[in-house]
C-alpha positions in Angstrom: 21.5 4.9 -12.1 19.1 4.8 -9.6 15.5 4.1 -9.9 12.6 5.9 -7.2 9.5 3.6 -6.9 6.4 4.8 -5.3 3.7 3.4 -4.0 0.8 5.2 -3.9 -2.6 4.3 -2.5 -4.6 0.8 -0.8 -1.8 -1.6 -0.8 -0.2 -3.8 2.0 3.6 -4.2 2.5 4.8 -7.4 3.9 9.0 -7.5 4.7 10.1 -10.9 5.5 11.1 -12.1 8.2 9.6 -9.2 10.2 13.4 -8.5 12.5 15.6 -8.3 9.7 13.7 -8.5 6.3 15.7 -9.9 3.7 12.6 -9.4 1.0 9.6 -7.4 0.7 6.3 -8.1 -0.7 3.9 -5.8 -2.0 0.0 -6.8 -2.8 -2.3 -4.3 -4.5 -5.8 -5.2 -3.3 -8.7 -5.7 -6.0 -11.3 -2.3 -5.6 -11.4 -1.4 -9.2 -15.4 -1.6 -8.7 -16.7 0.1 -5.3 -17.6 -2.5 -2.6 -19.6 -1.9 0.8 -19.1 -3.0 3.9 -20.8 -2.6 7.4 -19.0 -1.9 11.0 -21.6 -2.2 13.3 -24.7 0.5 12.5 -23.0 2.2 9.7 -22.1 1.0 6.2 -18.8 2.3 4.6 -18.3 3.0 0.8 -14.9 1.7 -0.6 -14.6 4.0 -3.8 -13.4 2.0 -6.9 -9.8 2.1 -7.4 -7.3 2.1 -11.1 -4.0 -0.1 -10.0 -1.7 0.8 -12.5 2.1 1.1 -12.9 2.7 5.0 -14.3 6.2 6.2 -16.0 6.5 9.8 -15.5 9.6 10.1 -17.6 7.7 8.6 -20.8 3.7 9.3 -20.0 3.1 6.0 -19.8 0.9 3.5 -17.9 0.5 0.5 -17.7 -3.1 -0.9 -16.2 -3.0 -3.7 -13.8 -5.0 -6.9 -13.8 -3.8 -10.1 -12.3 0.2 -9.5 -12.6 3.2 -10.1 -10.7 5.3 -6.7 -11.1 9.2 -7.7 -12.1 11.8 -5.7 -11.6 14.9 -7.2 -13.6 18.6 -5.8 -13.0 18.6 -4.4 -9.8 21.6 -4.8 -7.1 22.5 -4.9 -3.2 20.7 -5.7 -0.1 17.6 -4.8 1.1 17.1 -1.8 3.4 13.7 -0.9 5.3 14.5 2.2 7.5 13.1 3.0 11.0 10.0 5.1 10.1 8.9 2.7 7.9 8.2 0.4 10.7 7.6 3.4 12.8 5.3 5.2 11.2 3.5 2.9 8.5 -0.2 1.8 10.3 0.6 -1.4 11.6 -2.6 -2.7 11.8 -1.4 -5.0 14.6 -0.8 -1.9 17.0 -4.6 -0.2 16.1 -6.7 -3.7 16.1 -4.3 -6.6 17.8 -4.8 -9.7 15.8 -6.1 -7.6 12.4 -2.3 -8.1 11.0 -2.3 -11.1 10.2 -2.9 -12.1 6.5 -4.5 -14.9 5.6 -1.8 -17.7 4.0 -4.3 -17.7 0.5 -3.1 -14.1 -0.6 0.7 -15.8 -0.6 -0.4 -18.3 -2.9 0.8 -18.3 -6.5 -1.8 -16.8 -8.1 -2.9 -15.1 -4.8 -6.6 -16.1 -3.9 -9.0 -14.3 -1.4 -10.1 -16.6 1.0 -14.0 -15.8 1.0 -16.3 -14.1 -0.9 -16.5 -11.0 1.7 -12.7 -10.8 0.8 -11.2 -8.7 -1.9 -8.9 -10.4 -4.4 -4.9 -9.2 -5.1 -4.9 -7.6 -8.7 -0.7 -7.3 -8.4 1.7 -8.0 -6.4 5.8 -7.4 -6.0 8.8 -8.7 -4.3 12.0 -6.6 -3.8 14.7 -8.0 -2.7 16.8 -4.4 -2.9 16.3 -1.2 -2.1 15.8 1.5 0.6 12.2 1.8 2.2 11.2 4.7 3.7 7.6 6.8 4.5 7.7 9.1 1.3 4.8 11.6 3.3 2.5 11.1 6.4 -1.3 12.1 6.7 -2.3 14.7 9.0 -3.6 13.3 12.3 -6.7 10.7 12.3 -8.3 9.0 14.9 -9.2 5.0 15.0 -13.1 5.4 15.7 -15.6 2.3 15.7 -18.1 5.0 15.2 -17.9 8.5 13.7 -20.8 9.4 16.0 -18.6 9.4 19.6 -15.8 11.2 20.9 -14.4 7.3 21.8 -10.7 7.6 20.2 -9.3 4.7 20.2 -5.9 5.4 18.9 -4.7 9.0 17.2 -1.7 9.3 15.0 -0.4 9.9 11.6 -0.5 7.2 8.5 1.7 6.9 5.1 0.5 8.8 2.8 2.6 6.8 0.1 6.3 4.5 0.4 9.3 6.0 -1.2 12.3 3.2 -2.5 15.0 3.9 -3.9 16.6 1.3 -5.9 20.5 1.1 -7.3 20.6 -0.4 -10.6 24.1 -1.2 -11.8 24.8 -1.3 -15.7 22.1 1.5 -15.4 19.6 -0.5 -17.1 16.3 -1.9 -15.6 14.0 -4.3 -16.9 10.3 -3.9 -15.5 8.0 -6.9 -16.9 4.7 -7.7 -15.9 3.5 -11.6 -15.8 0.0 -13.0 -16.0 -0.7 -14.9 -12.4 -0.7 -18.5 -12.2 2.0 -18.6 -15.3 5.1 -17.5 -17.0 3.8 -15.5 -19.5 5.3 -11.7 -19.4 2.2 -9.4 -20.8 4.6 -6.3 -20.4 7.9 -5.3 -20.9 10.0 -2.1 -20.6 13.6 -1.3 -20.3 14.0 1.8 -18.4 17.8 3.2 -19.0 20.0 6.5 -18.0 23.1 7.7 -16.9 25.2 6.8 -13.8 23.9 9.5 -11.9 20.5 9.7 -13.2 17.5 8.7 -10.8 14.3 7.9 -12.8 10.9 7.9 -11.3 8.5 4.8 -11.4 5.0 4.6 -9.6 2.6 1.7 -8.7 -1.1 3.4 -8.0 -3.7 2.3 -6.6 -6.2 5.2 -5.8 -9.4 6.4 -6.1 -10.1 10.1 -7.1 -10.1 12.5 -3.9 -9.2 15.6 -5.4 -12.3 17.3 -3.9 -11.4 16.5 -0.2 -7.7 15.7 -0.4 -7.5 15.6 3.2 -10.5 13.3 4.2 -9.2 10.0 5.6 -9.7 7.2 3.2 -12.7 5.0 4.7 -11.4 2.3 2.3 -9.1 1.4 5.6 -12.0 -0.8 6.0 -10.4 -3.4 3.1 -7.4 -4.1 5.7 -10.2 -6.1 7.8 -10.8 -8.0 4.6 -7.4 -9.2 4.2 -7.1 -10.6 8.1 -7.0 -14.2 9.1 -10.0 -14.8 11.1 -10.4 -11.4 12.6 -13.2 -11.1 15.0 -11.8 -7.5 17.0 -13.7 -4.0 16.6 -12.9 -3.1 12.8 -11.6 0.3 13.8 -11.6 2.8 10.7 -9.8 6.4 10.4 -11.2 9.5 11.2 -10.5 13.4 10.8 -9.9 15.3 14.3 -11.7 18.5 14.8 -9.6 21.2 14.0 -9.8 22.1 17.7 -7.6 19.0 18.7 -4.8 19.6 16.8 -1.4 20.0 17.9 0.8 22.3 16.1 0.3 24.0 12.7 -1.6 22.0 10.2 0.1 22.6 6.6 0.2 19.4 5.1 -2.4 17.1 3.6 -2.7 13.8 2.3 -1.7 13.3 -1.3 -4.4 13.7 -3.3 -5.6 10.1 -4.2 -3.5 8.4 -1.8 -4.9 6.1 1.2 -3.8 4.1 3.8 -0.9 1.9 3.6 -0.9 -1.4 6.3 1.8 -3.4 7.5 1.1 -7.1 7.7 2.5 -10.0 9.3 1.6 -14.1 7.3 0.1 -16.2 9.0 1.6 -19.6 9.8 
């Protein structure tokens, strides 16, 4: 049995160490109310976010508030492949010295470091699986103003992280557990056959149905999670149709956003 975990939405993927992760953590920034914030003359509004864990197969969800996500019963090493690393917007590349998380998001229970900072409502750690970029945006360009032609950086961005998981026994346990304690507040065993995949997503989007293709100004909550960033907070930005290469056909999941690649620091 195999099990497909997506990742859908603002959330930040941390593979340790960087060269040859061994583990991966996930963190699920707190928007579930909308929050403001101002890069240079203009203020952007983050759109409130539901983080919840959804089960296709069953129709079920599970809300998310304060929770390490545990997945019980998996098997073999961990595998991040190339256009992960690639293609993922490594936030290091667009804003050098904006990828590095402050050490208070690792702690157990994860704590912002401010009160301009946004919390962690759940988090993960896989130690298995293959990671790969399950879509990519169309092209955006890093503006520090929507009001210039100044592009900064142009490029694609996930649109959500595929990982498939091997599960021997073809049984998984997936428990969630209140932070700071022991206590599980959830628990579901997910089982099928030996050549059965079954589908498991962590969300954490806003709606965007109307515009499915606008880029997410809510890149603007990566800058909240950097260690003492001081750089030009550089956020996403549709080209005109006019500078496009190519033919574009696809779009951005509806109520996905931008996924970021950080490094700890210290």
């Amino acid at each position: 049995m195999k099990v497909l975990l997506e990742v859908h939405g603002l959330s930040a993927f941390l593979p340790k160490p960087i060269l040859d992760p061994k583990t991966l953590r996930i963190l699920i920034p707190d928007v579930r109310e909308p929050v403001s914030r101002k890069v240079g003359d203009r203020t952007f509004e983050v759109c409130s976010h539901t983080p919840k864990i959804i089960f296709p197969k069953s129709d079920e969800e599970w809300p998310l508030n304060g929770e390490h996500i545990v997945f019980g019963g998996t098997a073999g090493d961990l595998g991040i492949e190339k256009n992960f690393l690639e293609k993922i917007a490594d936030m290091e590349e667009i804003a050098p010295g904006a990828g590095v998380l402050d050490r208070l998001y690792l702690a157990d229970p994860p704590m912002a470091p401010g009160p301009d900072n946004v919390r962690i409502v759940a988090d993960m750690q896989l130690e298995s699986g293959r990671v790969r970029i399950g879509d990519l945006t169309p092209e955006v360009a890093f503006r520090a103003s929507y009001a210039g032609e100044d592009n900064e950086k142009t490029g694609e961005v996930a649109a959500y992280v595929s990982i498939e998981i091997d599960v021997p026994g073809n049984e998984l346990n997936v428990m969630t557990r209140k932070f700071g304690t022991r206590e599980i507040t959830r628990n579901k065993v997910l089982k099928g056959t030996s050549c059965e995949t079954i589908e498991v997503i962590i969300s954490n989007a806003c709606d965007r149905e109307d515009d499915p293709e606008r880029p997410d100004e809510d890149f603007i909550i990566y800058y909240d999670l950097s260690h003492d960033y001081l750089g030009p907070k550089l956020i996403p930005h549709q080209l005109p149709q006019t500078q496009r290469s190519g033919v574009n056909a696809g779009a951005t999941q509806p109520g996905s956003c931008i996924a970021g690649l950080f490094s700890s620091s210290g």
